[in-house]
Kinemage of the C-alpha trace (Angstrom):
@kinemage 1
@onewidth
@group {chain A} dominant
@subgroup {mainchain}
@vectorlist {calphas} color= white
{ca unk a 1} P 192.192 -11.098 234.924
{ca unk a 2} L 190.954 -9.645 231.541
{ca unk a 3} L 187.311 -9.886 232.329
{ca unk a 4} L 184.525 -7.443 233.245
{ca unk a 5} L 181.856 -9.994 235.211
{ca unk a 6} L 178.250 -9.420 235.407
{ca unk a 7} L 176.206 -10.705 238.494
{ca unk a 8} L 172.480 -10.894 237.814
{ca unk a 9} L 170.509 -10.493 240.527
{ca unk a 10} L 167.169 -12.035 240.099
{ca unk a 11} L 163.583 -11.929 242.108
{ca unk a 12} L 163.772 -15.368 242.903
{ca unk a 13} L 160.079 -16.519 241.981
{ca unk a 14} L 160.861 -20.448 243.022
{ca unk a 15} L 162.489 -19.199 246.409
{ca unk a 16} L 159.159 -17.944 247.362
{ca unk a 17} L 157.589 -16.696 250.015
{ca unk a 18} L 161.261 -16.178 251.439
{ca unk a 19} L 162.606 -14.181 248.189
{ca unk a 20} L 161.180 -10.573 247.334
{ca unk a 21} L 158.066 -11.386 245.140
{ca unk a 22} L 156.667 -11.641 248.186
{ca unk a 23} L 156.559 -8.100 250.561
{ca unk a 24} L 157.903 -10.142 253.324
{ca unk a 25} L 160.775 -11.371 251.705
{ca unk a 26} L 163.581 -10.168 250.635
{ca unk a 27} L 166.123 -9.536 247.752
{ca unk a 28} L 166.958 -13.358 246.514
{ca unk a 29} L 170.952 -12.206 246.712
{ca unk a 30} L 170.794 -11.487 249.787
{ca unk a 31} L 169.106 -14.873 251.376
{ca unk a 32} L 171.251 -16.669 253.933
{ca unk a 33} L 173.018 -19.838 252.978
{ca unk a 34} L 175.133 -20.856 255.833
{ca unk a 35} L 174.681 -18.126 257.765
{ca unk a 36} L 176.008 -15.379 255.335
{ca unk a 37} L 174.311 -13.562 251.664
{ca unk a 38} L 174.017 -16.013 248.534
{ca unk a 39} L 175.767 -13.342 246.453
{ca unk a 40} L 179.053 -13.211 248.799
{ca unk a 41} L 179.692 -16.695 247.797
{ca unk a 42} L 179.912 -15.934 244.234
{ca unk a 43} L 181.669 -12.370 244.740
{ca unk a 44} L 184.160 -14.553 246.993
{ca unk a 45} L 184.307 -16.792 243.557
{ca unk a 46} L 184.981 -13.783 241.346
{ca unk a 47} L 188.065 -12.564 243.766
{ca unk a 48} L 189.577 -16.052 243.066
{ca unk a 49} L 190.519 -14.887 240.308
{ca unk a 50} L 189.921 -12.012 240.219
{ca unk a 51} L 188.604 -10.021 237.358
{ca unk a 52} L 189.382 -6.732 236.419
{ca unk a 53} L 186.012 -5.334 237.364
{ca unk a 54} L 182.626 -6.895 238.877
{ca unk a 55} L 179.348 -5.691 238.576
{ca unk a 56} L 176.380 -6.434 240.177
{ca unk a 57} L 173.250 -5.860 238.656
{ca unk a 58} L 169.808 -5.696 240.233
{ca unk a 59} L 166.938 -3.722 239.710
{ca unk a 60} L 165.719 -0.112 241.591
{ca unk a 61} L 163.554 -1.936 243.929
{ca unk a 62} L 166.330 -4.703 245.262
{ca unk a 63} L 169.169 -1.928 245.106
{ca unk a 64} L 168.635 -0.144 248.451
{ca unk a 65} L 168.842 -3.672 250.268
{ca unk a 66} L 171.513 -5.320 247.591
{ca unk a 67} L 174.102 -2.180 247.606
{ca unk a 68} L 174.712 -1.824 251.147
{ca unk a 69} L 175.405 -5.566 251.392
{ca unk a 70} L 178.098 -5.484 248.311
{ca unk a 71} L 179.626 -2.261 249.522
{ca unk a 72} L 180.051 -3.907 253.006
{ca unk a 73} L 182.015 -7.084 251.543
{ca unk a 74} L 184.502 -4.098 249.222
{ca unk a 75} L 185.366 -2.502 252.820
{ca unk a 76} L 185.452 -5.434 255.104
{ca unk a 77} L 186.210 -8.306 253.749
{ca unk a 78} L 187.746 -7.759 250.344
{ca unk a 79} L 191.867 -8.688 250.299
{ca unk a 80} L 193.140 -5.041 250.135
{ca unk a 81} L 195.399 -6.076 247.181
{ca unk a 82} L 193.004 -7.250 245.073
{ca unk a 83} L 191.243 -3.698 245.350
{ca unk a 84} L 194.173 -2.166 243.219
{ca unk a 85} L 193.310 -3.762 240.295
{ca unk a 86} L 189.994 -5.196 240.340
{ca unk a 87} L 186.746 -2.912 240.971
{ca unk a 88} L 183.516 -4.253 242.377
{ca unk a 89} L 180.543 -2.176 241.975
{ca unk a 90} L 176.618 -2.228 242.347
{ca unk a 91} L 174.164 -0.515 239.678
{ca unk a 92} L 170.123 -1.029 239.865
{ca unk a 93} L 168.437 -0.191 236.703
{ca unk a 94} L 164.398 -0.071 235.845
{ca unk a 95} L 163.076 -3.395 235.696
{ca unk a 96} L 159.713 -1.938 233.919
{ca unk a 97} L 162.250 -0.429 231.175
{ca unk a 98} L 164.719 -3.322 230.865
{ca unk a 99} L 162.841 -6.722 230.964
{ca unk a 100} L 165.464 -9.351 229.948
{ca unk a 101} L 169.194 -10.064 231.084
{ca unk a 102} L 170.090 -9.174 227.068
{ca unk a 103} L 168.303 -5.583 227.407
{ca unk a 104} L 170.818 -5.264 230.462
{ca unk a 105} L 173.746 -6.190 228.773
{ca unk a 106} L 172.958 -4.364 225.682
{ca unk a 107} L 172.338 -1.119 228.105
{ca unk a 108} L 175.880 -2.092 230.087
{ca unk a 109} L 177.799 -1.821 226.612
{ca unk a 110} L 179.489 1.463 227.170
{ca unk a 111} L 180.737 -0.057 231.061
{ca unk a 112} L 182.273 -3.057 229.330
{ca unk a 113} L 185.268 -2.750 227.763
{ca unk a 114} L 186.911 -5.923 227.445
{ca unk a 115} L 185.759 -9.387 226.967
{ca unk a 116} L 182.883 -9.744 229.641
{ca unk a 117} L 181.377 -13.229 231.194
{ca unk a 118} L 178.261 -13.232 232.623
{ca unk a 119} L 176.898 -14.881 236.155
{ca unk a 120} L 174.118 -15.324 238.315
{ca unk a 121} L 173.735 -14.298 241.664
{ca unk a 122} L 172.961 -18.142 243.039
{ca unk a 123} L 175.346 -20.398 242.504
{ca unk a 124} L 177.753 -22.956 244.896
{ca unk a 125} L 180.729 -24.445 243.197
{ca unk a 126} L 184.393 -25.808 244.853
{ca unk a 127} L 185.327 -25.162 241.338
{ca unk a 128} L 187.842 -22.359 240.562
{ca unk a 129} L 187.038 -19.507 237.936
{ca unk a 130} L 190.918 -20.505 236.711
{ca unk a 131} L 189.457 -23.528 235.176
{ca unk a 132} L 186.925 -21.893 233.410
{ca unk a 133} L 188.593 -19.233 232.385
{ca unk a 134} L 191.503 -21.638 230.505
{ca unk a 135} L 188.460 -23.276 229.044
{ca unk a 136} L 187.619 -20.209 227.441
{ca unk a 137} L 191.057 -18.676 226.325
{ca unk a 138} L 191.208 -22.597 224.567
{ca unk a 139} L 188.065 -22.604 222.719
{ca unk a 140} L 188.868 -22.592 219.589
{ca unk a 141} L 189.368 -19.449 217.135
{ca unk a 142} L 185.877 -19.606 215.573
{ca unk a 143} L 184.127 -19.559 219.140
{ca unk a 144} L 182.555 -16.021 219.762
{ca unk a 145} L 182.123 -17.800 223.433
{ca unk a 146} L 181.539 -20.169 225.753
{ca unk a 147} L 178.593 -21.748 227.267
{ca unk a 148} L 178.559 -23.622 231.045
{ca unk a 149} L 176.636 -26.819 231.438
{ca unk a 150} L 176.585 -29.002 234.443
{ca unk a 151} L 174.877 -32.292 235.745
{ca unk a 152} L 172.976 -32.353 239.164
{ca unk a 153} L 175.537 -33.707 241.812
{ca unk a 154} L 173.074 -33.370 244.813
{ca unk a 155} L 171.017 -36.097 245.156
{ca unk a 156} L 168.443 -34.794 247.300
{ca unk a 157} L 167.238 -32.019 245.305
{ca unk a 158} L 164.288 -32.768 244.352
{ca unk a 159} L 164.400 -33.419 240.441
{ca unk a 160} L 161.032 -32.080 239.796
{ca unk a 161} L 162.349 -28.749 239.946
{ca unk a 162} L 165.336 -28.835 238.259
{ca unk a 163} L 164.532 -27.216 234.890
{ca unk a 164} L 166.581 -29.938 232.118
{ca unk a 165} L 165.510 -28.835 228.712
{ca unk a 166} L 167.029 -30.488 225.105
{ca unk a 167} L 170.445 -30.099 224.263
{ca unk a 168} L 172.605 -30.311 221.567
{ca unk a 169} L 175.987 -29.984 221.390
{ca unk a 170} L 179.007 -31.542 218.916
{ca unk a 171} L 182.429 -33.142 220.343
{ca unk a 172} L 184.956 -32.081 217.745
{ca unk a 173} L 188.052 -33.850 216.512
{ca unk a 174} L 190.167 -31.136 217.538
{ca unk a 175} L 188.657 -31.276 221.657
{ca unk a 176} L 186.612 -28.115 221.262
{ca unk a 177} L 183.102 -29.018 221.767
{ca unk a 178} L 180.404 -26.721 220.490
{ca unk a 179} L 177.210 -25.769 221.249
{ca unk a 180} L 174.860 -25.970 218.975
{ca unk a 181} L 170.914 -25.638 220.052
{ca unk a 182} L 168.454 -25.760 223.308
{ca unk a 183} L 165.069 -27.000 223.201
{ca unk a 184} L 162.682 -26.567 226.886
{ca unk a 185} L 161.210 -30.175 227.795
{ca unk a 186} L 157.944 -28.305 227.403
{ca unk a 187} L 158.283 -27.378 224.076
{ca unk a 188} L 159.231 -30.740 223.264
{ca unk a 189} L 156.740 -32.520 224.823
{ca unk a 190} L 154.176 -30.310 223.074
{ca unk a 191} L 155.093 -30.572 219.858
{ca unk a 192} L 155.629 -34.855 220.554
{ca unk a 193} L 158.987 -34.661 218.787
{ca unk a 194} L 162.489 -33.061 218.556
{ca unk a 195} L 163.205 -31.746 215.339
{ca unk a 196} L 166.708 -31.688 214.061
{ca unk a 197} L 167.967 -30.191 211.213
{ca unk a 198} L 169.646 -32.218 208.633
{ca unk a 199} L 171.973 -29.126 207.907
{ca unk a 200} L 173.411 -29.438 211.118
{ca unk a 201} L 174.029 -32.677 211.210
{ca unk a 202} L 175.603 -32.631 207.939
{ca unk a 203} L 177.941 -29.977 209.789
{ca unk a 204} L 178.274 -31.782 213.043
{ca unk a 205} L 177.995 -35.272 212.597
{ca unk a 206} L 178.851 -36.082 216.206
{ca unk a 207} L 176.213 -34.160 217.580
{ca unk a 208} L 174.847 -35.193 220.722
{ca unk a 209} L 171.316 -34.303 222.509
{ca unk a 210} L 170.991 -34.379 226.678
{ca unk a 211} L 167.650 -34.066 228.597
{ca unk a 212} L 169.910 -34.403 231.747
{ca unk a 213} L 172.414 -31.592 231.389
{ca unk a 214} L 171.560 -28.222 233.273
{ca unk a 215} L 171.909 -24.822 232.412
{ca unk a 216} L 174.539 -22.727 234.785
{ca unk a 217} L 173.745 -19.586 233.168
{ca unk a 218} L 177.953 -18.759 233.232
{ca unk a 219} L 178.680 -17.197 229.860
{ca unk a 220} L 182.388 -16.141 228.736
{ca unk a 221} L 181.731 -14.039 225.764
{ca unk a 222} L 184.075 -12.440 224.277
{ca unk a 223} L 184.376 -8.286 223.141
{ca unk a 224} L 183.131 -8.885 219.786
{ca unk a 225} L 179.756 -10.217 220.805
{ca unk a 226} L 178.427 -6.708 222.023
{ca unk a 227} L 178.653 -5.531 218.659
{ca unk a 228} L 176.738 -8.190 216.883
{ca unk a 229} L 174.166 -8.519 219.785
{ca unk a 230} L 173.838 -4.661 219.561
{ca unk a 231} L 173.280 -4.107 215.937
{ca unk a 232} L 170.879 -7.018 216.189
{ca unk a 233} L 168.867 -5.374 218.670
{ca unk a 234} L 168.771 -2.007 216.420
{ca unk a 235} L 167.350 -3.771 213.892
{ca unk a 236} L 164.512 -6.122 215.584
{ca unk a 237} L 163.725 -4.556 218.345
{ca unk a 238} L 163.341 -7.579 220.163
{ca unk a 239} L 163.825 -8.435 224.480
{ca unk a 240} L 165.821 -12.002 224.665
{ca unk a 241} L 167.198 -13.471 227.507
{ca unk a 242} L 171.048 -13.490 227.617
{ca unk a 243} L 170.578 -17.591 227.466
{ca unk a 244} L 168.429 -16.848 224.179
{ca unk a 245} L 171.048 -14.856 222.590
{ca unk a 246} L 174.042 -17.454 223.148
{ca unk a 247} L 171.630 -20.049 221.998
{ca unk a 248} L 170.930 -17.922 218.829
{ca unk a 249} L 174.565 -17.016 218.111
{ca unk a 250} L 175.072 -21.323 218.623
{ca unk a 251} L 172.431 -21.743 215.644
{ca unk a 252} L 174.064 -19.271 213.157
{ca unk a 253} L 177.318 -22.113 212.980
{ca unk a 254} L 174.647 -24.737 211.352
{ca unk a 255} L 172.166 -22.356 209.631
{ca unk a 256} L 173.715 -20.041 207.117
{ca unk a 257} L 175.454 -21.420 204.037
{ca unk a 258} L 178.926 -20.391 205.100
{ca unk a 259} L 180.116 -21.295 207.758
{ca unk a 260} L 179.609 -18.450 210.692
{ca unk a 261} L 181.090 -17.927 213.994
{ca unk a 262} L 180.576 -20.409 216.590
{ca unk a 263} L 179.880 -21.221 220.650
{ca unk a 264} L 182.042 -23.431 222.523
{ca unk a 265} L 180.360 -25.792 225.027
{ca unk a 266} L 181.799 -26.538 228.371
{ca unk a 267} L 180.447 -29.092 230.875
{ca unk a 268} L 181.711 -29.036 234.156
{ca unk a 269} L 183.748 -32.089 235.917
{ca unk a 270} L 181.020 -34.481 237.175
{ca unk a 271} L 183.721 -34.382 240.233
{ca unk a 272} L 183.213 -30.537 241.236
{ca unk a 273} L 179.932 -29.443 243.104
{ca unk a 274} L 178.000 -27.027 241.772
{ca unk a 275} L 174.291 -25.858 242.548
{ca unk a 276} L 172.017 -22.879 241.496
{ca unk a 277} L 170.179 -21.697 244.395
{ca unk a 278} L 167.101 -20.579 242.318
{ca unk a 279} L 164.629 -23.199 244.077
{ca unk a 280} L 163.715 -23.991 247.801
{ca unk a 281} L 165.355 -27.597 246.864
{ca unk a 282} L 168.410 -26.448 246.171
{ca unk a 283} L 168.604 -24.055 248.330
{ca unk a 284} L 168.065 -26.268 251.443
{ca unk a 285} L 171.130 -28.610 250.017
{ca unk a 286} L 172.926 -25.842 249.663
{ca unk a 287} L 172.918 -25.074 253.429
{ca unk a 288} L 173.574 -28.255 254.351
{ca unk a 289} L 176.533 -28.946 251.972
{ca unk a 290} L 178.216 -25.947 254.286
{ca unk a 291} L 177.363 -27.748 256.941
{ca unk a 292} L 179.189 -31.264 255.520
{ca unk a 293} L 181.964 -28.784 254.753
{ca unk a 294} L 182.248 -27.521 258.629
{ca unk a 295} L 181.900 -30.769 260.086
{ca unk a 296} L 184.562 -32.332 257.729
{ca unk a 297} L 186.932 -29.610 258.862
{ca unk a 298} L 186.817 -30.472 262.262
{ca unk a 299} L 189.291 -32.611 261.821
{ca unk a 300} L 188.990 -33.786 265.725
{ca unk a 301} L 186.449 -32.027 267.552
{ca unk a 302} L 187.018 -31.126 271.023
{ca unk a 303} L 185.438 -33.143 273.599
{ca unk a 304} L 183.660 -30.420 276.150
{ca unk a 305} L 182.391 -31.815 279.199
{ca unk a 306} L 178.666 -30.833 279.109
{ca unk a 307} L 176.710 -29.455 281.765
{ca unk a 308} L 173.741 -31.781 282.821
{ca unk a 309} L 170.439 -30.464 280.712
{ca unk a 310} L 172.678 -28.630 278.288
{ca unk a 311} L 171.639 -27.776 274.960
{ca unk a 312} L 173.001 -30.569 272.335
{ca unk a 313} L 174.777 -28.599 269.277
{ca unk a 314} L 175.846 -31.227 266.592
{ca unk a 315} L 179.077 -30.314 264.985
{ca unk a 316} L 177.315 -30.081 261.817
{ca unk a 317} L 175.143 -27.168 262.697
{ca unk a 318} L 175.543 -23.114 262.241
{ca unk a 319} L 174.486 -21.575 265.231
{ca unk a 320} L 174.249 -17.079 264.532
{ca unk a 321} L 175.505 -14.603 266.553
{ca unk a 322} L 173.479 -13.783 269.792
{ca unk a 323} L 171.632 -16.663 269.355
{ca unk a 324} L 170.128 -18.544 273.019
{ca unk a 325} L 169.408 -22.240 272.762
{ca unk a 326} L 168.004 -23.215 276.011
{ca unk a 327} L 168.411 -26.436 278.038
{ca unk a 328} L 167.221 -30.214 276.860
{ca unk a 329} L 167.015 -28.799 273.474
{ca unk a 330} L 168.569 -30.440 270.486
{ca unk a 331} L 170.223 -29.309 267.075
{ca unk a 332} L 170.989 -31.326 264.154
{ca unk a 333} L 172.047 -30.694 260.304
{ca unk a 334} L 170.634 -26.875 260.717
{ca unk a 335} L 171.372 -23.467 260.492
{ca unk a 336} L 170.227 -21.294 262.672
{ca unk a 337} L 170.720 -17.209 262.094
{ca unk a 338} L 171.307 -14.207 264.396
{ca unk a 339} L 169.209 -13.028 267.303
{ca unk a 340} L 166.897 -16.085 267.699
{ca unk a 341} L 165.734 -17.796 271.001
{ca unk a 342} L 165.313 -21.398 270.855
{ca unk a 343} L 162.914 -22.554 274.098
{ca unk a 344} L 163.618 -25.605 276.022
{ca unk a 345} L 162.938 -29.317 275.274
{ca unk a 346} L 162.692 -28.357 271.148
{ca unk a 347} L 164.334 -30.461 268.300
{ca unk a 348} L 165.166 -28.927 265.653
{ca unk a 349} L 166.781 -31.722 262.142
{ca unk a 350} L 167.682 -30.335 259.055
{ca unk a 351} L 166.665 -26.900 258.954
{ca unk a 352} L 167.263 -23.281 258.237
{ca unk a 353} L 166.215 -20.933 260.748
{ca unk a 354} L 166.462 -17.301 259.478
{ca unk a 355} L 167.161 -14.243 261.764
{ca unk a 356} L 165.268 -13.103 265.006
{ca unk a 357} L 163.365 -16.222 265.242
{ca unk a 358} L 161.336 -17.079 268.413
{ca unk a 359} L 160.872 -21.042 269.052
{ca unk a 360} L 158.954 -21.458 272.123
{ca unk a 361} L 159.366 -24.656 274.249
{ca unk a 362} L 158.982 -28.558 273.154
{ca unk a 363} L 158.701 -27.725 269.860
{ca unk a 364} L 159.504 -30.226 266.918
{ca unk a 365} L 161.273 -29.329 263.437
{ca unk a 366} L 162.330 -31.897 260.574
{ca unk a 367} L 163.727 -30.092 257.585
{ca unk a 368} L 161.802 -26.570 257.812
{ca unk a 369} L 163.041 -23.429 256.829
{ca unk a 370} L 161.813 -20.677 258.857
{ca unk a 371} L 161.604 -17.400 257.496
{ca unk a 372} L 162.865 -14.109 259.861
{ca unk a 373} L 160.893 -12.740 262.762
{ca unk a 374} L 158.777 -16.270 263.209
{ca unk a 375} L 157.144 -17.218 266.239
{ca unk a 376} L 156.638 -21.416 266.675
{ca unk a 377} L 154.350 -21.409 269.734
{ca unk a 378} L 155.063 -24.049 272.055
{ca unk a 379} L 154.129 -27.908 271.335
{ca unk a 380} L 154.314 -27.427 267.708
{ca unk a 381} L 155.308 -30.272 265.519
{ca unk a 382} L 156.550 -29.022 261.753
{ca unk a 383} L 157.945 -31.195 259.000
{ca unk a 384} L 158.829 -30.168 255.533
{ca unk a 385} L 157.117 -26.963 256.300
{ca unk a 386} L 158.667 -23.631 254.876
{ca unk a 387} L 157.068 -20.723 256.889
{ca unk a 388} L 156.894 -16.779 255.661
{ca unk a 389} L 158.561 -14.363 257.550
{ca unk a 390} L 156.979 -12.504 260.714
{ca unk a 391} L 154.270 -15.438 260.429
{ca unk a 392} L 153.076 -16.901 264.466
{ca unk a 393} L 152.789 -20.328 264.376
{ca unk a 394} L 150.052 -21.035 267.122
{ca unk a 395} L 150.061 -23.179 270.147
{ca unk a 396} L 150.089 -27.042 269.352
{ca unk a 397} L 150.179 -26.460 265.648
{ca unk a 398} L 151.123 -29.922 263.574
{ca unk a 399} L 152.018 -29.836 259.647
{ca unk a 400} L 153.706 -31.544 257.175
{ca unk a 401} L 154.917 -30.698 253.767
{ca unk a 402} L 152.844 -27.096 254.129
{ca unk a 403} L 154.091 -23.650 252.882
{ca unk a 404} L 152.604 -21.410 255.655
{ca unk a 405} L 152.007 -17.793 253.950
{ca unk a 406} L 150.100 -14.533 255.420
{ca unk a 407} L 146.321 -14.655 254.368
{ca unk a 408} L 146.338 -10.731 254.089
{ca unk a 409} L 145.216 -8.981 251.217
{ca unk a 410} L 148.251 -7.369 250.479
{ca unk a 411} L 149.696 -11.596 250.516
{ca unk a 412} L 146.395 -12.643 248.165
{ca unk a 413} L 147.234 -9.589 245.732
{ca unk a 414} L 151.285 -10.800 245.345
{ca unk a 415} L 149.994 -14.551 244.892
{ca unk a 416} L 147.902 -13.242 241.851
{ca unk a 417} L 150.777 -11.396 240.598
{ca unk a 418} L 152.832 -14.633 240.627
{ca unk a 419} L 150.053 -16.598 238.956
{ca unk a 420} L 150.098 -13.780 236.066
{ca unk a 421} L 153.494 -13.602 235.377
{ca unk a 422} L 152.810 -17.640 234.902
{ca unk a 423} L 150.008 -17.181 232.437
{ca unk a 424} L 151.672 -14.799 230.897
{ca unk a 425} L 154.691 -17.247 230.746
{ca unk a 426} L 153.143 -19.715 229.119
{ca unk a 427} L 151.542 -17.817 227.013
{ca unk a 428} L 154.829 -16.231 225.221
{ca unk a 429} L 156.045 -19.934 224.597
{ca unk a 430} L 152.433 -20.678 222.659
{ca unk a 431} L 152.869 -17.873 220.467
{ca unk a 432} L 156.372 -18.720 219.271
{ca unk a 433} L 157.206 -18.656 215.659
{ca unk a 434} L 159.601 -21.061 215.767
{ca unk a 435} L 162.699 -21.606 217.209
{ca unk a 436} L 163.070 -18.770 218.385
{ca unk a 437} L 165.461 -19.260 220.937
{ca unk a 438} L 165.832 -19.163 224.182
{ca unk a 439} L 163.417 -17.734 226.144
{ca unk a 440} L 162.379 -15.491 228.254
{ca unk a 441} L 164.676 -13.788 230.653
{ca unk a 442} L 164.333 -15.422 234.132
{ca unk a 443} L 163.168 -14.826 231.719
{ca unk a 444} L 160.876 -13.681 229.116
{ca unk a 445} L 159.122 -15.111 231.762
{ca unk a 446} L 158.407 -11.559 234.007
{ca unk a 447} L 161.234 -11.551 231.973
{ca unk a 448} L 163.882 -10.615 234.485
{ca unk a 449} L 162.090 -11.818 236.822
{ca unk a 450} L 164.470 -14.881 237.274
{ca unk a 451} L 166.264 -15.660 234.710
{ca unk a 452} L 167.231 -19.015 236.329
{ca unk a 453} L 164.280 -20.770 234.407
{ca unk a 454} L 164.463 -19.316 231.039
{ca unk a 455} L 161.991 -20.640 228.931
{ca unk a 456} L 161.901 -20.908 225.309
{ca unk a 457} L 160.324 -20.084 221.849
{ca unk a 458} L 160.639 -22.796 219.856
{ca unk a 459} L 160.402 -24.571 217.075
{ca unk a 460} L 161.263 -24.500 213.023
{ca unk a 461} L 159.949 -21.662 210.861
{ca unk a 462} L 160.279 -18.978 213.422
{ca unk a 463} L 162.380 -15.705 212.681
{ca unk a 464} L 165.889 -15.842 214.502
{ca unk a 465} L 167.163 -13.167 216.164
{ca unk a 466} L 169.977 -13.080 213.678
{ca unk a 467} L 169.140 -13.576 210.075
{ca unk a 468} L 170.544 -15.666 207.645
């Protein structure tokens, strides 16, 4: 197809201490769901299509673990006719030179040569890209782009961290719906009001403002948009979020005098599934809607006689390669990953169990995940737990609801990081102008830092990124 996609690859700060902001995690693209890397599911996505090139985008320090991984799906699992016209490649830049996901794309402008649609690294969707990409070539002739919205379809994610903000969007006569402004709840709720202007409603009478509509972070945007975004950040100077660009190329339809270019607005089927990865929420329900997938494939599963004192494997559980589960032991709803050893008498419900994981004997889990190289010593009892990498649970352990981190200085020193890329977060919102769009890059947050919570400048009197 005529696109050039864009994978962001993020740091993950929600998916912590699994994802790379901590030193024993790793690269958030490269976290199992199911048994195989978050960012195969959306390269597999991208070769539905297929576009004429993919990127993936990460910076220096993820690159040496994220290349290897992309360069191993090109060679073994890639269809072979697909690599005749499509190219998939890998590029890390400097994450202390390029802070935001629009710095990126501005520095990507000589790569892309075509209309372009941007993507992050963590989402789940049955939905094919065809559908999206018809939405797009049927926006209407004003739309520079198009923006993907979606509602929560898992009901078990915990709604606390799904990040809904304000937004507004218009349902045209004609069936092209446009998008129009974005708002965070935090903003909002600060300020005690939403503000609307009466210029745009004058120019979209049928507007229509959500709290419960979610930001994908899929963006079609078409050739001309480099350009404008470009010259725009020639003149100002300024690091915004590829969310805060779209939103401020949304507001110049409603705020100049004549009428400007616009952004189409696209909200997915409430029928489709779709879920962003970018929390440890989501990311558990992602595993287990795998796991419904498996066990609804089995469209009759085989009836093996079973040894007395064998190991009970529901048919809705992953089991890794190399993997011993020992006798009297029992697994339910979970994933478990390569190289582990699962002791006798355990019971493991609901829960991802990363690579080379040692669970001794008798040993209780309820909807854990374990990060790699654990050891549970035996007689532990865990529920809702999520446990760091290379962490040893000791003997007769019991916790519930606990995030179980290394106390080393090395761990304190990361956890302060985290805390001052918060500050520092919240900061940047107080000392917004005004609307000033969307905000921070995963944000302007450690700006690309994970761009899956972008957070915003807002409010009225502030200086847009593009001027009147």
């Amino acid at each position: 197809m005529e696109f050039h996609a864009i994978i962001f690859c993020g740091k993950g700060n929600l998916l912590s201490p699994f994802s790379s902001v901590r030193a024993s995690g790793v690269p958030k693209a490269l976290l199992p769901i199911a048994n195989k890397a978050m960012i195969e599911y959306v390269l597999e996505w991208c070769d539905q299509a297929p576009f004429k090139e993919v990127t993936v985008v990460c910076d220096n320090d993820d690159f040496v673990a994220i290349k290897p991984v992309v360069d191993a799906y090109i060679n073994l699992k890639r269809d072979k006719d697909i690599l005749k016209f499509s190219k998939m490649n890998c590029i890390g830049f400097d994450g202390e030179l390029l802070t935001t996901t629009g710095e990126i794309v501005n520095s990507l402008r000589d790569r892309i040569i075509s209309d372009f649609v941007i993507l992050p690294c963590d989402f789940i969707t049955d939905l094919p890209p065809q559908v999206l990409i018809e939405a797009y070539r049927n926006r209407s002739a004003d739309d520079l782009g198009l923006g993907i919205f979606y509602h929560n379809s898992f009901e078990n994610i915990d709604k606390k961290l799904l990040k809904s903000n304000y937004t507004i969007y218009s349902s045209q006569d004609d069936g092209h719906d446009n998008f129009l402004d974005l708002y965070s709840k935090e903003s909002i709720d600060l300020q005690k009001a939403l503000q609307v202007r009466t210029q745009m409603i004058w120019r979209y009478p049928k507007s229509i403002v959500s709290t419960k509509l979610l930001d994908s972070f899929i963006f079609f945007c078409s050739f001309k948009i480099l350009s404008i975004v470009h010259e725009e950040f020639s003149k100002n100077k300024a690091n915004k979020s590829c969310t805060k660009i779209m939103r401020d190329l949304a507001r110049r339809s409603w705020k100049h005098s004549t009428e400007r270019e616009t952004i189409g607005f696209f909200l997915l089927p409430k029928q489709c599934a779709f879920v962003r990865c970018n929390n440890l929420s989501s990311y558990l329900e992602a595993n287990r809607y795998y796991l419904k997938l498996q066990l609804k494939s089995l469209i009759q599963p085989s009836i093996v006689p079973k040894e007395k004192g064998a190991a009970t494997i529901g048919a809705d559980s992953k089991i890794g390669e190399n993997t011993n589960i020992s006798e009297r032991t029992s697994v339910k709803r979970s994933v478990v990953g390569n190289n582990c050893n699962i002791g006798k008498r355990c019971r493991l419900t609901g829960c991802i169990i990363m690579d080379n994981v040692i669970v001794e004997d008798e040993v209780l889990l309820e909807n854990c995940i374990v990060g790699a190289k654990v050891v549970i010593s035996t007689k532990s009892k865990l529920t809702n737990c999520n446990i760091e990498a290379n962490y040893t649970v000791l003997k007769g352990t019991q916790a519930k609801g606990e995030t179980i981190i290394q106390t080393s200085l090395e761990g304190l020193e990361d956890e302060d990081d985290d805390y001052g890329s918060l500050y520092g977060e919240l900061s940047d919102e107080n000392e917004e102008t005004g609307p000033n769009e969307l905000g921070v890059s995963e944000e302007d947050e450690d700006e690309y830092d994970d761009y899956d919570e972008e957070e915003f400048e807002d409010e009225f009197g502030d200086t847009d990124f593009f001027s009147r």
